[in-house]
VOVO-612854 format. One line per 10 residues: their letters; for each residue z, x, y of C-alpha. Coordinates in nm, 4 decimals, always signed. Layout:
A = Z:X:Y ~ ...
END
This chain:
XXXXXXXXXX = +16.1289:+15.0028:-12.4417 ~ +15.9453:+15.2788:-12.5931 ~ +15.8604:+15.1391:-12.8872 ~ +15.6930:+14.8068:-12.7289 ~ +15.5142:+15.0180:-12.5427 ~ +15.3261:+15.2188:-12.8566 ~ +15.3507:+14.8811:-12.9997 ~ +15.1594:+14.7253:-12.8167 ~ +14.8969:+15.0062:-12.7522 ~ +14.8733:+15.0523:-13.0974
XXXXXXXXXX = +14.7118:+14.7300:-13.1556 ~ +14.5089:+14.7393:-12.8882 ~ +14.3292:+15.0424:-12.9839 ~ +14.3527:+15.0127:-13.3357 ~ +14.5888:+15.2826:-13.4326 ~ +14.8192:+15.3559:-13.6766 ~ +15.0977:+15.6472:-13.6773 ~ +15.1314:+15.8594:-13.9895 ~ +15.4436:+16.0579:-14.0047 ~ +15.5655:+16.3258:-14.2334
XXXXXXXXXX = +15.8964:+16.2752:-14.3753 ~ +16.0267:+16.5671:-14.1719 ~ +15.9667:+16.3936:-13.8608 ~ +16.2963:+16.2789:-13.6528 ~ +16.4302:+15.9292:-13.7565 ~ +16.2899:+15.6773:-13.4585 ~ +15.9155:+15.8415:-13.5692 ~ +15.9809:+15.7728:-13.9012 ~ +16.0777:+15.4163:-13.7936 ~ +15.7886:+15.3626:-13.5451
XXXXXXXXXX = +15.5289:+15.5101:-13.8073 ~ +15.3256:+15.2771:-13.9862 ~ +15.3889:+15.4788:-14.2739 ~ +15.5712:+15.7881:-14.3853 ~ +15.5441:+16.0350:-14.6484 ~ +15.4878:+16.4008:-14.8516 ~ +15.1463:+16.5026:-14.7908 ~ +14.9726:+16.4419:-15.0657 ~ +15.0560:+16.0859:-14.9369 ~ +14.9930:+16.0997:-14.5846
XXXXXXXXXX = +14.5864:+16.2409:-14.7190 ~ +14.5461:+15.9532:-14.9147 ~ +14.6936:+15.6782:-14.6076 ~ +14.4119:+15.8950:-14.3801 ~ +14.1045:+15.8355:-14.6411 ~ +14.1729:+15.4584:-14.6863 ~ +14.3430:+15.3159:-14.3125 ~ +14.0748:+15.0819:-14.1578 ~ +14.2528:+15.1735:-13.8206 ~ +13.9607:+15.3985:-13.5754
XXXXXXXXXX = +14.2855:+15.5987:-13.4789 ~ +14.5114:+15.8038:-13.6007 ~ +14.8066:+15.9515:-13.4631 ~ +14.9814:+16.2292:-13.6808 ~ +15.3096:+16.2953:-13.6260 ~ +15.3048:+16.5917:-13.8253 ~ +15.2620:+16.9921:-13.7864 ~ +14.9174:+17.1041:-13.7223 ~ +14.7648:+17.1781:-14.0916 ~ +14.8539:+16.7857:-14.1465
XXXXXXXXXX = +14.6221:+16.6853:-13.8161 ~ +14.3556:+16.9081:-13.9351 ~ +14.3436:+16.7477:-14.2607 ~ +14.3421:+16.4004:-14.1720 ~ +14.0530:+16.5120:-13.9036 ~ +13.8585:+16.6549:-14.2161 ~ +13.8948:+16.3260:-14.4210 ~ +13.8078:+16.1107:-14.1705 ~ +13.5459:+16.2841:-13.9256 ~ +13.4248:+15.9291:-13.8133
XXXXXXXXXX = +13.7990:+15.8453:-13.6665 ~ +13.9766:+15.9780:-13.4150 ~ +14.2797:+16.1870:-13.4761 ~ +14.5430:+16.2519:-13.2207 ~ +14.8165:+16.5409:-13.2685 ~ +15.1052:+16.4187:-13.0217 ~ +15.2032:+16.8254:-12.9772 ~ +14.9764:+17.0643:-13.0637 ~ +15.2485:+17.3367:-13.0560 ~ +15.3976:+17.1546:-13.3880
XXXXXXXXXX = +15.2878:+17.4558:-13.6097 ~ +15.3736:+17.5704:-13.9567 ~ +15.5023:+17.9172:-13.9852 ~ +15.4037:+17.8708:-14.3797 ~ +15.0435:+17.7902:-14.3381 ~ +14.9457:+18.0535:-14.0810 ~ +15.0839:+18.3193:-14.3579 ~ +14.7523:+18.3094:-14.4951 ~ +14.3751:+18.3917:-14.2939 ~ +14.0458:+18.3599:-14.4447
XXXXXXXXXX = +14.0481:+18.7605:-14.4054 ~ +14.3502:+18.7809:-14.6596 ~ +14.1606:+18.5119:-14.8912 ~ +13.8919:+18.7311:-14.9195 ~ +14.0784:+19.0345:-15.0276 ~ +14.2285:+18.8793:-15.3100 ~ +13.9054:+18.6974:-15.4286 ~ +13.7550:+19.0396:-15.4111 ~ +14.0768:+19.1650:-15.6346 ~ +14.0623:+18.8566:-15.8835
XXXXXXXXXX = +13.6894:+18.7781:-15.8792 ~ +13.7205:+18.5490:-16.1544 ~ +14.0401:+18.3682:-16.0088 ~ +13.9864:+17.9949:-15.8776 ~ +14.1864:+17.9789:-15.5669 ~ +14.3939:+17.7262:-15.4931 ~ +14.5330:+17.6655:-15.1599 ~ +14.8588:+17.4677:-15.0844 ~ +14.8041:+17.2047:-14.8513 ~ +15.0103:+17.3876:-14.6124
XXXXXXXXXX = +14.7340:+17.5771:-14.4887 ~ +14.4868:+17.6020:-14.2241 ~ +14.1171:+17.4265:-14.2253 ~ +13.9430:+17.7951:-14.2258 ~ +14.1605:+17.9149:-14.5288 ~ +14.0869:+17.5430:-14.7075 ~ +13.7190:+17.5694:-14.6244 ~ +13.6920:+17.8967:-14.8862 ~ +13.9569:+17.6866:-15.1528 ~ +13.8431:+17.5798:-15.4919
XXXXXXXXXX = +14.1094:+17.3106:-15.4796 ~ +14.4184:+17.1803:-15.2390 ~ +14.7115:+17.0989:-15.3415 ~ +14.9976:+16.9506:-15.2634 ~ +15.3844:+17.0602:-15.4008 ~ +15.3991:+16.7168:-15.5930 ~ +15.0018:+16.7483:-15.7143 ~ +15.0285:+17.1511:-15.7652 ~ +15.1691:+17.1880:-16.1095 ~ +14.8771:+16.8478:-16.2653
XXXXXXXXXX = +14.5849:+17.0561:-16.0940 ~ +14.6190:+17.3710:-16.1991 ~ +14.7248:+17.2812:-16.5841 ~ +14.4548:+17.1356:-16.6082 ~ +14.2005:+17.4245:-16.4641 ~ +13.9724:+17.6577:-16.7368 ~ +14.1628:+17.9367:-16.6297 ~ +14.4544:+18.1634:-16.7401 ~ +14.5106:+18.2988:-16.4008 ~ +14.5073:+18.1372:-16.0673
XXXXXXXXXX = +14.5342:+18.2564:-15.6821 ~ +14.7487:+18.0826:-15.5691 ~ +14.8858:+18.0779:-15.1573 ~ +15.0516:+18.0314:-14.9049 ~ +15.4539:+18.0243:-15.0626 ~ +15.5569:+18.2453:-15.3626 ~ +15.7891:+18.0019:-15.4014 ~ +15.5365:+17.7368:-15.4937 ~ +15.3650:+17.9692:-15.6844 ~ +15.6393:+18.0884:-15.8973
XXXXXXXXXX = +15.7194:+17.6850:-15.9732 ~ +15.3597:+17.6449:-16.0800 ~ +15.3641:+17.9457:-16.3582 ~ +15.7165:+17.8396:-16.4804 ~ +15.5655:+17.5103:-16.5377 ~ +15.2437:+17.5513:-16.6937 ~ +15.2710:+17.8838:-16.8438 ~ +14.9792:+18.0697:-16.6220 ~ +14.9842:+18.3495:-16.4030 ~ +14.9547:+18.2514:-16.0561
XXXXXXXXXX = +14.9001:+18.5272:-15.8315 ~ +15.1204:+18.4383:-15.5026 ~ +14.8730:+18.5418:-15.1606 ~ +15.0266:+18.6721:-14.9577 ~ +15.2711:+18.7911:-15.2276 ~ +15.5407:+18.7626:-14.9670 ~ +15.4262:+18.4207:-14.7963 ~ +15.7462:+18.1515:-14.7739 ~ +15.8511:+17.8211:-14.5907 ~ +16.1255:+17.9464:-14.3197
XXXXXXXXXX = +16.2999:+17.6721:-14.3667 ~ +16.3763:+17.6677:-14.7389 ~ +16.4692:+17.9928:-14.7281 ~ +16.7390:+17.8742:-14.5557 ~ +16.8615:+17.6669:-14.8901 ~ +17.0227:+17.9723:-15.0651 ~ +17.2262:+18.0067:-15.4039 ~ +17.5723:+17.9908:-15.1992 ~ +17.4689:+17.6898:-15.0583 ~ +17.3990:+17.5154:-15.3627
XXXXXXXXXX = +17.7119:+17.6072:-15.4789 ~ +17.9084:+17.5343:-15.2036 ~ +17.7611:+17.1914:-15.1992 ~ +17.8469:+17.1335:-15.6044 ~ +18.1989:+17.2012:-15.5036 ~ +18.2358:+16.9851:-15.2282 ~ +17.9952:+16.7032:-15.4037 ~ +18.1184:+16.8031:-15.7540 ~ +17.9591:+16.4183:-15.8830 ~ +17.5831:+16.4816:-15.7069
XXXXXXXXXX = +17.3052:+16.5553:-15.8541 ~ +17.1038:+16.8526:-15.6771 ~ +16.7373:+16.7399:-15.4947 ~ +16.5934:+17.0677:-15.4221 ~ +16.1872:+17.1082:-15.3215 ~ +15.9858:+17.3877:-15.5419 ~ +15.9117:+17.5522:-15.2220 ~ +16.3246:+17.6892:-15.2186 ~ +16.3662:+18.0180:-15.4471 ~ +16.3556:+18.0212:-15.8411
XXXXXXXXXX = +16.7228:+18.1044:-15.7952 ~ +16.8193:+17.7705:-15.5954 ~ +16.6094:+17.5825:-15.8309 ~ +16.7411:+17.6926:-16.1640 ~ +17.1059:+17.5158:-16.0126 ~ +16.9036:+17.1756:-15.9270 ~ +16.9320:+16.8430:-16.1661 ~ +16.5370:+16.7897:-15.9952 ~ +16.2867:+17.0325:-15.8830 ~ +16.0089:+16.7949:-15.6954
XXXXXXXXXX = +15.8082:+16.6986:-15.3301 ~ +15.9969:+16.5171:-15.0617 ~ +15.8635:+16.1382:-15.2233 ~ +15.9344:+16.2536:-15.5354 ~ +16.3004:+16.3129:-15.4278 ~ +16.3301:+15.9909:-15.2994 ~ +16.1982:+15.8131:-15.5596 ~ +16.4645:+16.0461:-15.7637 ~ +16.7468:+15.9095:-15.6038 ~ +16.6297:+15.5344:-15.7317
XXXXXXXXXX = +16.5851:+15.6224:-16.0442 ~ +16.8683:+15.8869:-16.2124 ~ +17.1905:+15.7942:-16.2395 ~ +17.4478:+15.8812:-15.9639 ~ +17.5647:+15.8045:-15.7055 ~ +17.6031:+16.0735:-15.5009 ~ +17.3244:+16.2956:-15.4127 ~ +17.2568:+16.6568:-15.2866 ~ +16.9229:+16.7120:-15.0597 ~ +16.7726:+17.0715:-15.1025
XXXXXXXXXX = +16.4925:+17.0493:-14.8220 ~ +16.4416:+17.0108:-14.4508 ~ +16.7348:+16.7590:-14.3275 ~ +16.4426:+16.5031:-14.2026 ~ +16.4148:+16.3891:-14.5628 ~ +16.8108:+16.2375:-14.5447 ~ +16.6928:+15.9580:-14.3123 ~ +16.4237:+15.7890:-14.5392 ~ +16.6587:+15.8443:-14.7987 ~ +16.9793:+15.6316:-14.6900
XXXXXXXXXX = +16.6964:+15.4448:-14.5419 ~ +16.5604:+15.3240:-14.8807 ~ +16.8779:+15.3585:-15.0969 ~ +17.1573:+15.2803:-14.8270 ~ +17.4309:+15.2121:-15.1840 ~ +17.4011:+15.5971:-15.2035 ~ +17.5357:+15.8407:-15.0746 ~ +17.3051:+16.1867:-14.9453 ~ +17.4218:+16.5262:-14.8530 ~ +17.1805:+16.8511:-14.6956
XXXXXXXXXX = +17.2074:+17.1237:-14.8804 ~ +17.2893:+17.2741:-14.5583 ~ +17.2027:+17.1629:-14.1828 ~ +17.0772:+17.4829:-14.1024 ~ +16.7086:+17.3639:-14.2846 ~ +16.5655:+17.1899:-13.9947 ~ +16.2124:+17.2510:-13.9154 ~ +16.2113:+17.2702:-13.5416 ~ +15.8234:+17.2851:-13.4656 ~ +15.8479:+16.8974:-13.6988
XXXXXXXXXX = +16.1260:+16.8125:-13.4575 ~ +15.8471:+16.8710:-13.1313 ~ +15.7325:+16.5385:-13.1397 ~ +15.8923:+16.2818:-13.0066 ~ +15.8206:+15.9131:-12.9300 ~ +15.7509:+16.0049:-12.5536 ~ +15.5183:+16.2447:-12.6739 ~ +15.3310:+15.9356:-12.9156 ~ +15.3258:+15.7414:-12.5904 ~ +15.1825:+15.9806:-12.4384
XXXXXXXXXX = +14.8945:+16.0768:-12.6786 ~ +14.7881:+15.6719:-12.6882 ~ +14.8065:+15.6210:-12.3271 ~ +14.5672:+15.9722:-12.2652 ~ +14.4415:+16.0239:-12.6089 ~ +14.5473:+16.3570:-12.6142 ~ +14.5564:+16.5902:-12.8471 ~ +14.2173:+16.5354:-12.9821 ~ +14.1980:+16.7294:-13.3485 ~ +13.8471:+16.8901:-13.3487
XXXXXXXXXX = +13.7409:+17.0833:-13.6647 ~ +13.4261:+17.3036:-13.6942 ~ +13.2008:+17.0668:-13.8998 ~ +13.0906:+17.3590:-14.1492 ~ +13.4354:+17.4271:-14.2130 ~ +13.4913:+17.0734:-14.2646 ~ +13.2464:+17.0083:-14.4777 ~ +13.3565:+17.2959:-14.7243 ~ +13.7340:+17.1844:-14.6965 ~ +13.5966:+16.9120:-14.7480
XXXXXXXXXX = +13.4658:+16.9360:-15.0970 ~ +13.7796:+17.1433:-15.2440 ~ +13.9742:+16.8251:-15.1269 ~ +13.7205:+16.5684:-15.3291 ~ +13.7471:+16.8161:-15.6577 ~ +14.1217:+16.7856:-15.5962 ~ +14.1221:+16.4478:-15.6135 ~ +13.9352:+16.3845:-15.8651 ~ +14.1586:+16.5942:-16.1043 ~ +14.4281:+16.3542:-15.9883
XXXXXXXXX = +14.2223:+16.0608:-16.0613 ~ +14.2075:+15.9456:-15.7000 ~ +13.9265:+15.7239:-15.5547 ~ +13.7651:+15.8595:-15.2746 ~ +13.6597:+15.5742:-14.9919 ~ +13.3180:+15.7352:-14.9608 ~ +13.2526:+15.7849:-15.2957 ~ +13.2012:+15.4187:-15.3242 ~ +12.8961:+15.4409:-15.0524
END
């Protein structure tokens, strides 16, 4: 069987598989663990394992690669992309910091190395809101996903400048206003699940606004039993996974990320057998993104391995 197989290899090259909670059930189930990203960063910084596979889009690869440059990362497909993150270059980051010189930026983790590298912090959509509350600042930069951006000012009361002002996920786009409300009619006893990256209009129907872990966690703790899922349809498995008593609906089955949905457990064979796709990132860049991810951290009161050296 597949699975023996990356079993097996697994522990003989001391590996572990991280996958994103988008990624199709049997990775989920072969991963050692799986979770949102802020997650996944902090599995990366503290596995002993000299290998990491990532079954996630690229951004998520790079990252891990920039918090561990003494391990090897492998990136089972490296056409897994994210639409989202390759909304915004370093060339658009440096028009707006020339706009709002006295804006920090801060970059959603859905973004690329060279766009983290010029960050003041990363975060993540359940970490976004506790960084920049806490920043000396009355406006922010804020980018890739208006969405996410939007969230963040209706939370803390700031302006966050969205850059690009029309960046969005694809894929919660797809999570409209008619959806919702087809689903409340059809699930009339669910609560609604929905992640901050769908509209302001699709969140202003949901019982909880919140990251892909902090959904699930949701469903343990409120009180229903039935519950509506307002993000990519990956998220349903680990759900009835963890909470198989309830019951969990998508929004709609049109949110599937497809370039998530690339990897495959042939494809995780495949990358421990050849160790193939090797994540390389330019050390300079790393080293910047680097820093913006410790300062990140640190707001969120997260040890850092190295620190400790």
């Amino acid at each position: 069987m597949l699975e023996d197989k990356i079993k097996r290899l697994l522990s003989e090259k001391n590996a572990v598989i991280l996958a994103h909670n988008y990624q199709r059930p049997e990775v989920q189930d072969i991963a050692d663990f799986a979770g949102d990203s802020l997650e996944l960063s902090i599995k990366a910084m503290k596995t002993e394992a000299k290998v990491i596979v990532f079954a996630g889009v690229d951004f998520m690869a790079e990252q891990a690669a920039i918090l561990n440059p003494e391990k090897k990362v492998l990136h089972p497909e490296k056409e897994s992309t994210c639409p989202l993150a390759h909304q915004l270059t370093p060339e658009i980051v440096d028009y707006y910091r020339r706009k709002h010189p006295k804006a920090p930026l801060v970059v959603y983790v859905n973004s690329l190395a060279s766009v983290k590298a010029k960050a003041d912090y990363v975060v993540t959509s359940s970490s976004a809101v506790k960084i920049v509350s806490q920043l000396d600042a009355e406006a922010v930069l804020f980018g890739p996903d208006r969405n996410l951006a939007s969230y963040v000012a209706e939370q803390t009361g700031k302006t966050v400048i969205p850059i690009p002002p029309d960046s969005h996920c694809p894929v919660h786009m797809k999570i409209t206003v008619d959806c919702i409300k087809a689903a409340k009619e059809k699930y009339p006893r669910a609560k609604i699940l929905v992640h901050p990256e769908c509209t302001s209009e699709v969140r202003k129907l949901a019982d909880f606004i919140g990251s892909t872990s902090q959904m699930v966690r949701a469903v343990g703790s409120l009180n229903a039993e039935e519950y509506v899922i307002g993000t990519e349809v990956g998220l349903l498995h680990k759900i009835r996974k963890e909470y198989p008593s309830k019951k969990a609906y998508p929004a709609t089955l049109e949110a599937v990320c497809e370039d998530m949905k690339k990897i495959t457990l042939e494809k995780i064979l495949r990358a421990l057998l050849e160790e193939k796709y090797v994540v390389a990132v330019d050390k300079k860049i790393a080293d910047k993104a680097r820093s913006a991810l410790e300062r990140s951290f640190e707001l969120l009161g997260v040890e850092i391995p190295w620190s400790r050296k």
